[in-house]
C-alpha positions in Angstrom: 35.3 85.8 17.1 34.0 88.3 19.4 30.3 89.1 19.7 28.6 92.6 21.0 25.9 93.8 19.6 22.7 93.2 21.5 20.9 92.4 17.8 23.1 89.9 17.2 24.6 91.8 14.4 28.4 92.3 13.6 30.0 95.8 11.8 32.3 94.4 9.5 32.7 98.0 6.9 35.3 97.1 5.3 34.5 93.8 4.2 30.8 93.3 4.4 28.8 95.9 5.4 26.5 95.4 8.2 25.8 91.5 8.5 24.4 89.2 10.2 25.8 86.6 12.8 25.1 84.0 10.2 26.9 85.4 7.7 29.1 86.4 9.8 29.7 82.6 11.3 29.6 81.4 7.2 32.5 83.4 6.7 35.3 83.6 9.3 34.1 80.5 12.1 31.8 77.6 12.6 33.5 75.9 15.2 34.7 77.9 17.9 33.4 81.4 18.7 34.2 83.3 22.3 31.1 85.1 23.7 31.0 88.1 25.7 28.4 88.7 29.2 28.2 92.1 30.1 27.6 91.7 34.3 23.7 92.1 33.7 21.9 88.6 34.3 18.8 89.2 32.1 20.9 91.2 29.4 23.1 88.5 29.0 21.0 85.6 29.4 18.7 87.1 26.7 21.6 87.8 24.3 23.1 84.8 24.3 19.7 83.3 23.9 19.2 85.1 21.0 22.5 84.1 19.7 22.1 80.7 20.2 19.0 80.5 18.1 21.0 81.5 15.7 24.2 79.1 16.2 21.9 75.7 17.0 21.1 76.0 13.5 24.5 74.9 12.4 24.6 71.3 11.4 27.8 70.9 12.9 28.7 71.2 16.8 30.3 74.1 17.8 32.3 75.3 20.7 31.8 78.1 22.9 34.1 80.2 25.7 32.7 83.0 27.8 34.8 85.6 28.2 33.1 87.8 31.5 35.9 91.0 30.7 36.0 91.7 34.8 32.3 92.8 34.5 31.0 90.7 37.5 31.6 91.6 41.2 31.6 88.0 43.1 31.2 84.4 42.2 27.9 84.5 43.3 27.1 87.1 40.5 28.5 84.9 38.1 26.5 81.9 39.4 23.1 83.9 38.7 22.9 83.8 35.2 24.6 80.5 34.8 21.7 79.3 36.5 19.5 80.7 34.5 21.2 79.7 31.5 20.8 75.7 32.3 17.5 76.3 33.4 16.5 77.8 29.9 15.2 75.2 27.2 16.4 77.3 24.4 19.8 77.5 26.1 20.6 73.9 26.4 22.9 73.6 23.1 25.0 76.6 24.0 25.7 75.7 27.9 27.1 72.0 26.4 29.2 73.9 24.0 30.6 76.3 26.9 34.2 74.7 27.1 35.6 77.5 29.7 35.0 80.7 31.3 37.4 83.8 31.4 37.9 86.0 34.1 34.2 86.4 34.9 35.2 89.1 37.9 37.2 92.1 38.2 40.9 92.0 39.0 40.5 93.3 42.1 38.7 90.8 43.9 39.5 87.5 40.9 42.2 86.2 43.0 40.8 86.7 46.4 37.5 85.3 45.7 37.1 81.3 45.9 35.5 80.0 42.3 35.5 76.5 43.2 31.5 76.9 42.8 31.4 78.0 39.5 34.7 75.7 38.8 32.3 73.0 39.3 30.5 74.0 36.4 32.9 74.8 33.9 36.7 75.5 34.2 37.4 79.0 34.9 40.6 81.0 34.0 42.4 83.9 34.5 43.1 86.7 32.1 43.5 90.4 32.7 44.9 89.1 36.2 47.8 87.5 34.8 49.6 90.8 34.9 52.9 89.9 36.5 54.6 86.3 36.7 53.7 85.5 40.0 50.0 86.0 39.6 48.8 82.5 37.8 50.7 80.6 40.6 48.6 82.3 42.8 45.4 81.4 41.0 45.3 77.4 41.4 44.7 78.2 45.3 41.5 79.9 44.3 40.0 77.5 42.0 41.7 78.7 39.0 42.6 75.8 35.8 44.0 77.2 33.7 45.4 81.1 32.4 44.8 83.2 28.7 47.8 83.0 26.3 47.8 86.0 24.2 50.4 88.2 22.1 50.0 91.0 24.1 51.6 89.4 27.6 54.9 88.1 25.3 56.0 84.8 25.1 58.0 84.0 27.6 54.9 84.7 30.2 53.0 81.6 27.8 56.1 79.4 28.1 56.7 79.8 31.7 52.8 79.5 32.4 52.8 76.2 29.9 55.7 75.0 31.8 53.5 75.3 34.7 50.6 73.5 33.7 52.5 70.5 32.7 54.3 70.4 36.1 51.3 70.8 37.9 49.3 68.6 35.6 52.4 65.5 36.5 51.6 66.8 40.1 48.1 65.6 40.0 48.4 63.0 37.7 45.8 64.2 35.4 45.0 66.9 32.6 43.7 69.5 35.1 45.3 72.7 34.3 45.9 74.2 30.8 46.1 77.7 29.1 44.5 78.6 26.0 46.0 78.7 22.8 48.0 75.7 23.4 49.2 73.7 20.5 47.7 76.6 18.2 45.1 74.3 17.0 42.4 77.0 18.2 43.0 80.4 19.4 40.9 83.4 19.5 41.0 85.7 16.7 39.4 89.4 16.0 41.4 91.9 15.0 40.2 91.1 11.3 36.9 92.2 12.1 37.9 95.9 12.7 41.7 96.2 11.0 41.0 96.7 7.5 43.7 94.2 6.1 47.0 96.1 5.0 45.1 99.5 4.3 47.1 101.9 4.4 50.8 100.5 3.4 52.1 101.0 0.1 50.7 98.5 -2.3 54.6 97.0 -3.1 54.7 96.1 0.3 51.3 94.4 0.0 52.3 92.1 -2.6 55.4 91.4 -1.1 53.7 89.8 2.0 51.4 88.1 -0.4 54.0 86.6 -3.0 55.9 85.1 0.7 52.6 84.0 2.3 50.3 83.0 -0.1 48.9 80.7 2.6 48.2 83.2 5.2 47.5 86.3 3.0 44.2 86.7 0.6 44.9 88.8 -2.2 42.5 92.1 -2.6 42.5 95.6 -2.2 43.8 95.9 0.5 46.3 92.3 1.2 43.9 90.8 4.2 44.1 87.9 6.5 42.9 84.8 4.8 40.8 82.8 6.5 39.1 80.1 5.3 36.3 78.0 7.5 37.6 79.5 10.7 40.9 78.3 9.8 44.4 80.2 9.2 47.2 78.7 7.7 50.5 79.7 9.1 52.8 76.5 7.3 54.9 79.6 5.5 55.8 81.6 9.1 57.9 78.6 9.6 61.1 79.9 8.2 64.0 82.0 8.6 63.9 85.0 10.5 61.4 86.3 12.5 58.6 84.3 11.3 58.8 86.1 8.2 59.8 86.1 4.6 59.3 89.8 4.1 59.7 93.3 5.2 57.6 96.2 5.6 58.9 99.2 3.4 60.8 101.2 6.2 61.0 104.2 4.1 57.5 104.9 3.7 56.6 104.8 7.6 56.0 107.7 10.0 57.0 108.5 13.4 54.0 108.7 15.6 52.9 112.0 17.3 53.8 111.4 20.8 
């Protein structure tokens, strides 16, 4: 779950209106949540203060990544509000939860720029600068542990990458490098937060998907992604075919204005 507003509120229309983070924690995650910085010390330090009062209330831990979107210049940028982060009392939950940091600089200067430093702090990985197969090789050199799986890069790119780590990781005789997502056990998740389910497809298609995924699929106008304490269940993808037991109705779809 990704976080923006500076009032700590989430727009979630379709679903719930304008609500809060803790409503907006009670319904989709409690455990895990990746945080956005912005490349502006105070903003972000008071932002994720402000979030964190409202996270530390949970009576179980949680877990926290921060995900820097290529919005800080140098590793000595990044170090600034980290600093002031462990030096704030009201902080002190949050920085324990931080598991990793992603891409904190722009691509330009990530893999030129040594992050041992900040490394030393928490891992740091690459993401928007894994954009060609040679590039997360490359990273380790810099201080790099580990590299973003995500749909969008295909899945060969993760297999080779995860191939990597576990060569590396036999190399050094320890669990050093990773990428995220692995084993599926907790991966980031947001597109539910501004796709409005299956809005817009014909309602036979709907309840196709829903009748063949019951575990995946919540039933509702529209068909949405059910998630249930932060959790999806994806036991029924496991099956013939393209990890899926139904098809979108062909006929009704359009050809996109190029």
């Amino acid at each position: 779950m990704r976080l923006h507003e500076r009032d700590v509120r989430l727009r979630l229309p379709f679903r719930f209106g304008a609500v809060t983070l803790t409503e907006a924690t009670e319904a989709f995650a409690r455990v895990r949540i990746t945080l956005k910085v912005a490349g502006d010390p105070e903003a972000d330090v008071a932002r994720l203060t402000a979030i964190a009062g409202v996270l530390d209330r949970l009576p179980e831990p949680y877990h926290v990544t921060l995900d820097g979107n290529e919005q800080y210049e140098s590793v000595e940028a990044v170090l600034e509000p980290w600093s002031r982060m462990e030096q704030a009392a009201a902080l002190g939950r949050l920085v324990d939860s931080v598991l990793f940091i992603e891409q904190p600089m722009a691509r330009k200067v990530a893999l030129i720029c040594d992050v041992r430093a900040l490394a030393a702090k928490r891992p740091v990985i690459i993401d928007e600068s894994d954009g060609d197969l040679d590039a997360f090789p490359e990273a380790p050199t810099a201080g790099y542990r580990g590299v973003s799986s995500k749909t969008c890069k295909g899945i060969y790119k993760s297999i080779l990458n995860r191939a990597r780590c576990e060569v590396w990781n036999a190399e050094a005789g320890r669990a050093e490098f990773f990428m995220s997502g692995e084993g599926l056990t907790h991966v980031e998740k947001n597109g539910h937060h501004y796709v409005n389910g299956m809005a817009g497809r014909p309602a036979a298609e709907q309840r196709r998907f829903l009748e063949a995924h019951p575990d995946l699929y919540a039933a509702g106008d529209p068909v949405r992604l059910r998630i249930e304490r932060g959790q999806v269940t994806i036991r029924s993808l496991d099956c013939a075919g393209f990890a899926t037991a139904a098809e979108p109705d062909w006929e009704s779809m359009r050809e996109m204005a190029s």
